[in-house]
C-alpha positions in Angstrom: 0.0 0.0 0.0 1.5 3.2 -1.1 -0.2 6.1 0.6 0.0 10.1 -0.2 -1.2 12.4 2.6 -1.3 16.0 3.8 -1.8 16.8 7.2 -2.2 20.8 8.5 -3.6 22.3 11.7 -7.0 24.4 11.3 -4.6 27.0 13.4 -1.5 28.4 12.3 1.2 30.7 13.8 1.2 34.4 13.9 2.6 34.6 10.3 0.6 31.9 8.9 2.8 29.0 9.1 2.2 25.7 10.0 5.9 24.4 9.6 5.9 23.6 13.4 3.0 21.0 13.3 3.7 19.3 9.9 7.1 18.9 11.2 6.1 16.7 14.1 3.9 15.1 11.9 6.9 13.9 9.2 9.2 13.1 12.2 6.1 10.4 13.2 6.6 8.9 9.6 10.5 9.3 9.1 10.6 7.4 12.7 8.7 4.7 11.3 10.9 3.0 9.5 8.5 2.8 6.4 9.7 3.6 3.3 8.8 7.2 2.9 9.7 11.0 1.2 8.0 14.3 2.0 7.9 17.0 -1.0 6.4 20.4 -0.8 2.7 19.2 -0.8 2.6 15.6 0.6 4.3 12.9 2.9 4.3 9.5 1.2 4.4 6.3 3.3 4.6 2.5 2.1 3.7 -0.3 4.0 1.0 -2.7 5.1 -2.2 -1.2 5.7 -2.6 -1.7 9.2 1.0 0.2 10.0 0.7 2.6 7.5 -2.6 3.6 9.3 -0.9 3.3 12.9 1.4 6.1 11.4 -1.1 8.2 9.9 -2.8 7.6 13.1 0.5 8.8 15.2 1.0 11.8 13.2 -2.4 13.1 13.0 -2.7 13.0 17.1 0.9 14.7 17.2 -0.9 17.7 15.6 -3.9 17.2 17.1 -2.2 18.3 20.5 -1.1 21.0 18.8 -4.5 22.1 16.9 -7.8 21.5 18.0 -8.6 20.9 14.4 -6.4 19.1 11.8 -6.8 18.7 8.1 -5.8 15.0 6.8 -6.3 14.6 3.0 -5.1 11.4 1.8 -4.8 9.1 -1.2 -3.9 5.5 -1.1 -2.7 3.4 -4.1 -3.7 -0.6 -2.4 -1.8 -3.6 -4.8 -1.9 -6.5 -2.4 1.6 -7.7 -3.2 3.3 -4.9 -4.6 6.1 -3.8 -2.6 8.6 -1.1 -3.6 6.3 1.2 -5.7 7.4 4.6 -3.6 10.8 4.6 -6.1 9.5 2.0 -9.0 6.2 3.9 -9.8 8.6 7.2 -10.9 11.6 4.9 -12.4 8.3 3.5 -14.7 7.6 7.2 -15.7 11.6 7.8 -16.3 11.5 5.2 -18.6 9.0 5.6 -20.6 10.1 9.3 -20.7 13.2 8.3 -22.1 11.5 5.6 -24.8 
C-alpha cells in the first residue's frame, strides 16, 4: 500500500505558518521506519495497511495536541503484493520518458 497524505492544523502561527505541526507530523513517519519521502505538498508512506494507518494515526494526534482541528487529506494506491512502488512507480515514468 502506497499512501499520499497532507496533514495541517486548522490554526497556524502568527505569520501563517504551519511548519511547526507538519514537522512533528513527518518526524512520526520518518521514525517509522516505512519507506517514505515528503515534497512540498505531501508525505508519502509504504507499508502494510494496518501500519501505514498506525502512522497516519500517530501523526495526526501529534498535531492534534497542537490544533484543536487538523486537516488530513489522503490518497492511497492498495496492490496486495506490490512492494517497492514509492521509487519503482517514478523509475516507470523515467522510462517511458526516455523511450
Amino acid at each position: 500500500m502506497l499512501v499520499a497524505f497532507s496533514i495541517a492544523p486548522a490554526t497556524a502561527d502568527p505569520d501563517g505558518g504551519v511548519a511547526e505541526a507538519v514537522a512533528a507530523a513527518v518526524k512520526v513517519v520518518r521514525e517509522s521506519g516505512l519507506p517514505n519521502e515528503t515534497n512540498a505538498m505531501f508525505t508519502n508512506i509504504e507499508g502494510e495497511w494496518d501500519e501505514v494507518m498506525a502512522v497516519l494515526k500517530r501523526a495526526v494526534d501529534v498535531v492534534a495536541a497542537r490544533s484543536p482541528r487538523v486537516s488530513l487529506v489522503l490518497k492511497a494506491d492498495i496492490r496486495p503484493g506490490w512492494t517497492g512502488e514509492i521509487t519503482a512507480k517514478i523509475e516507470r515514468v523515467e522510462q517511458a520518458l526516455e523511450g
